[in-house]
C-alpha positions as CSV (number, residue, x, y, z in Angstrom):
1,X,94.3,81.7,103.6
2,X,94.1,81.6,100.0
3,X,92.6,85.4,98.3
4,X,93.4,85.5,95.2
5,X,90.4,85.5,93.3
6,X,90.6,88.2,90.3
7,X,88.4,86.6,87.7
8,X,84.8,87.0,89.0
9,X,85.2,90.0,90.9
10,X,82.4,92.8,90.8
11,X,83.6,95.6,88.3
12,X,83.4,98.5,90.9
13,X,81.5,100.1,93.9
14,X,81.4,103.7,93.0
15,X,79.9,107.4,95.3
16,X,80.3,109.6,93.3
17,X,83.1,108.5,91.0
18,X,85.1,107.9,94.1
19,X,85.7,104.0,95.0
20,X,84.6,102.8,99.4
21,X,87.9,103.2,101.0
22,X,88.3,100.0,103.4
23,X,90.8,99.9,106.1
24,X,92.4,96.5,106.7
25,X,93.8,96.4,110.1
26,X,96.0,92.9,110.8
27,X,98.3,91.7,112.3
28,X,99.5,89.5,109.2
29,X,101.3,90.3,106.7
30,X,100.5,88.3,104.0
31,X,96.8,88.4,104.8
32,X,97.3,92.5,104.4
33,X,98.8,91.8,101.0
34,X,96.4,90.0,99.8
35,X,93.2,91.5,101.1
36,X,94.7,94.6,99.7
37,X,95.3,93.1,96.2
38,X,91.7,91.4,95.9
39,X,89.7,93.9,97.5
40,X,91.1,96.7,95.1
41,X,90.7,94.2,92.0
42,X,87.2,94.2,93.8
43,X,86.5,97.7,93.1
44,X,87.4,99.3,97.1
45,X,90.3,101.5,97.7
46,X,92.2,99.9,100.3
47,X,94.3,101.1,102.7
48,X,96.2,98.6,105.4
49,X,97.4,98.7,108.7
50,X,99.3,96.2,111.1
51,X,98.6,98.6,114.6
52,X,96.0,101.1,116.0
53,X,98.3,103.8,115.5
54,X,99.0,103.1,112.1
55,X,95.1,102.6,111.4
56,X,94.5,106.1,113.2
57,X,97.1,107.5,111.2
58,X,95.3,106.9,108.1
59,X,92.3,108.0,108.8
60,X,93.3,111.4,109.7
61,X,93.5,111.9,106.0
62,X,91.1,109.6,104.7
63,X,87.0,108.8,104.3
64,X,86.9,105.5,106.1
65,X,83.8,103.7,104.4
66,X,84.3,100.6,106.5
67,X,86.8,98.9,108.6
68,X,88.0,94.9,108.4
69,X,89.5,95.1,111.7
70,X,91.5,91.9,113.2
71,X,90.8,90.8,117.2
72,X,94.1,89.6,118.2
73,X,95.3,90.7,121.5
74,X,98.7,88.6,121.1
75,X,99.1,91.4,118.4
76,X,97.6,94.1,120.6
77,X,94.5,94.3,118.3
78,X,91.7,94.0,121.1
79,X,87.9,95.5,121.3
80,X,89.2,98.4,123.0
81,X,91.6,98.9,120.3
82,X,88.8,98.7,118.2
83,X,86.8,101.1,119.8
84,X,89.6,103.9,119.6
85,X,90.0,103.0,116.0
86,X,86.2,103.2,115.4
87,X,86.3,106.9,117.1
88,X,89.0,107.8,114.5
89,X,87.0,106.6,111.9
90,X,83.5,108.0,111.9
91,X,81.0,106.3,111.2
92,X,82.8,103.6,109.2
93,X,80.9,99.9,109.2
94,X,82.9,97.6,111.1
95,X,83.7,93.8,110.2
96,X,85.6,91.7,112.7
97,X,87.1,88.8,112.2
98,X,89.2,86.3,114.9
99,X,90.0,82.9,115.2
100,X,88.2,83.0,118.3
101,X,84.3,83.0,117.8
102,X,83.3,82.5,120.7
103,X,79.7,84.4,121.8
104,X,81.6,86.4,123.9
105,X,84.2,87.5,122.1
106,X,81.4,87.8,119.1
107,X,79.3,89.6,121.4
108,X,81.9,92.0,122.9
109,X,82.6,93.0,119.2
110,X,79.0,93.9,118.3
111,X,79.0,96.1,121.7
112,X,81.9,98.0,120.2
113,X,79.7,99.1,117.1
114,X,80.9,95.8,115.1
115,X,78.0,94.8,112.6
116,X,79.6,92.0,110.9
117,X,81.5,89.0,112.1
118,X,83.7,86.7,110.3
119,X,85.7,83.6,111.7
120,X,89.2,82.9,110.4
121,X,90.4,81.8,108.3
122,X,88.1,83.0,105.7
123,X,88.4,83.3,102.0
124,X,88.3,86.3,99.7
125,X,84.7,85.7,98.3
126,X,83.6,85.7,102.3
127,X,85.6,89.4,103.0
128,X,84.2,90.9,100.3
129,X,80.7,89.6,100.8
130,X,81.0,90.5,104.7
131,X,82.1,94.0,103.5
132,X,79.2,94.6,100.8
133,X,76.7,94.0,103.9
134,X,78.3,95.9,106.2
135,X,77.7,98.7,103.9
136,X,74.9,98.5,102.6
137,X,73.3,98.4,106.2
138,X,75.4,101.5,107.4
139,X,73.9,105.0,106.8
140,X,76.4,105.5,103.9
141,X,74.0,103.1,101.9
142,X,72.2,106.0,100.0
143,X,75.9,107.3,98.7
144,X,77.3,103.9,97.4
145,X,76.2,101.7,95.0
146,X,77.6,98.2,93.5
147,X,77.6,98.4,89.3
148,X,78.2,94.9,88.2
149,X,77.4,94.0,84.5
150,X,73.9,91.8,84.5
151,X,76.1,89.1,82.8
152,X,78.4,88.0,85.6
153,X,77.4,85.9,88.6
154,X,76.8,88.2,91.4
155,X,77.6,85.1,93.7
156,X,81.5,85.1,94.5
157,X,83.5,81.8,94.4
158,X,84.4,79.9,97.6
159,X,87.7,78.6,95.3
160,X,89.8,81.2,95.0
161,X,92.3,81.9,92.1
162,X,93.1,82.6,88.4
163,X,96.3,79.7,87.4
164,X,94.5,77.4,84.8
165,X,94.6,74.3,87.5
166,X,92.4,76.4,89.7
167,X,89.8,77.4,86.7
168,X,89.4,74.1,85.7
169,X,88.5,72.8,89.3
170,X,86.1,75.3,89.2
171,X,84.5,74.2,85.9
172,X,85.1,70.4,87.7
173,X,82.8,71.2,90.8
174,X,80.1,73.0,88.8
175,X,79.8,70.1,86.5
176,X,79.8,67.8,90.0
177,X,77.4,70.5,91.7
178,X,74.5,70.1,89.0
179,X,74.3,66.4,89.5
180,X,72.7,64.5,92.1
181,X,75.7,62.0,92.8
182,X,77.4,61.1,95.5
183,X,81.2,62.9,95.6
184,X,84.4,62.0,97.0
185,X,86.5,65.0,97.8
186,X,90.3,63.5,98.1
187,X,93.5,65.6,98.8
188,X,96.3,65.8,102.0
189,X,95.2,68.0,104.9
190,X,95.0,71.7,103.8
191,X,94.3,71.9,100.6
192,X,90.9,72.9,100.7
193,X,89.0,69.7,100.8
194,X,86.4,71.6,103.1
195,X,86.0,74.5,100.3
196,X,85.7,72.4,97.9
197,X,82.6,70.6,99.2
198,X,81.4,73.8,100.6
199,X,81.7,75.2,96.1
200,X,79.5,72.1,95.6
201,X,76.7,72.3,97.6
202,X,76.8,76.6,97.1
203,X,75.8,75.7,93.3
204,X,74.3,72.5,94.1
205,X,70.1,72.2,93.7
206,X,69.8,72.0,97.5
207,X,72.0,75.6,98.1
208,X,68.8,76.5,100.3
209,X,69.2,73.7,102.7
210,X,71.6,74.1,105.6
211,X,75.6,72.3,105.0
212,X,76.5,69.8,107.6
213,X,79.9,69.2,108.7
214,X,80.8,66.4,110.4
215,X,84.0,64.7,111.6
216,X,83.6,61.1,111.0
217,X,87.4,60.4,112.8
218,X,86.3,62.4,116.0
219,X,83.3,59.6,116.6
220,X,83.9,56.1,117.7
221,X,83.1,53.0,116.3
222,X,80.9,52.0,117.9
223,X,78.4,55.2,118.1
224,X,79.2,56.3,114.1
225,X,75.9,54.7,112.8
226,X,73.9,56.2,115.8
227,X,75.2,59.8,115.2
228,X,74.9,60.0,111.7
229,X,71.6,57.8,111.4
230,X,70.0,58.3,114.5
231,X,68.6,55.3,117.0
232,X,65.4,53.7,118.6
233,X,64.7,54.2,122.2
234,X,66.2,50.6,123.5
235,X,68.4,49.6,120.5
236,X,71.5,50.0,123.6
């Protein structure tokens, strides 16, 4: 997961001169770290926790404004965790997020007071949108408001990062996004190819319409045309 987006961040979400206070509860450590450092360049306070206990813990002596709670039984973060963790934190707005997204396990997480789902692995600009919703549809929505100067683009970044390789991709798919040609996305398997595409059509003229993903290798040969084009009744 790559969150390390600093540069288009909203300035601050303030109640009261007191920044949202978001517990991070996962079972990675380098996801903590870095939901920690984005989120707080984001404006939240952020506290982080790898177990219930340690979630509880903090919450004994904090305002909880809203949770971004891991379901990972392996780790012993399940819904019933969750629930406990929810008690200890009242009336925080929840936002899950799992590998698995399954309806069921999507389903089981809304029954335990989750109101925001998110699949992993996700980005930074997908957290902190998740969490902006999640909050602004709890009953803490009155106290907490987002101040971010009417010059910056309220729309976060699917490319995440600051080094001067990174920025210039960015300036790269803007560029690509505000033209109406065809693009070839090339790169080795995980660098982002997917996000990349995703940037483009985000900015792109047609933003509105839904993004199809399909994978071309996972189709045969002989049916690729038919999938992607469609077929007449009888052309078999």
């Amino acid at each position: 997961m790559k969150i390390n987006d600093y540069s288009i961040a909203p300035q601050s979400m303030q109640a009261t001169e007191k920044a949202a206070c978001i517990l991070v509860v996962d079972s990675d450590p380098g996801v903590r770290w870095s939901l920690e450092r984005g989120l707080a360049h984001s404006g939240f306070r952020v506290l982080v926790a790898d177990s219930s206990e340690s979630a509880i813990s903090l919450s004994k002596n904090n305002t909880i404004t809203a949770i971004f709670f891991e379901i990972m039984p392996e780790a012993g973060l399940t819904v019933e965790i969750l629930s406990k963790v929810i008690s200890a934190c009242n009336s925080a707005a929840i936002v899950c997020s799992s590998i698995d997204a399954s309806p069921h396990n999507i389903t089981d997480c809304i029954m335990r007071g989750c109101s925001r789902f998110l699949q992993r692995p996700f980005s930074l600009g997908e957290v902190r949108s998740e969490l902006f919703h999640a909050i602004s549809a709890s009953t803490k929505t009155v106290e907490f408001k987002i101040h971010v100067p009417d010059a910056i683009d309220l729309g976060p970044s699917l490319i995440i990062g600051i080094s001067e390789a990174t920025r210039e991709l960015r300036a790269m798919v803007q560029k690509v996004a505000q033209s109406n040609l065809n693009c070839l996305v090339r790169g080795s398997s995980g660098v982002g190819k997917d996000v990349v595409a995703r940037e483009i059509h985000r900015l792109s003229s047609r933003k509105d319409n839904p993004f199809i993903k399909v994978n071309c290798t996972a189709l045969p040969d002989q049916l690729l045309e038919s999938e992607l084009f469609g077929y007449e009744k009888g052309a078999f």
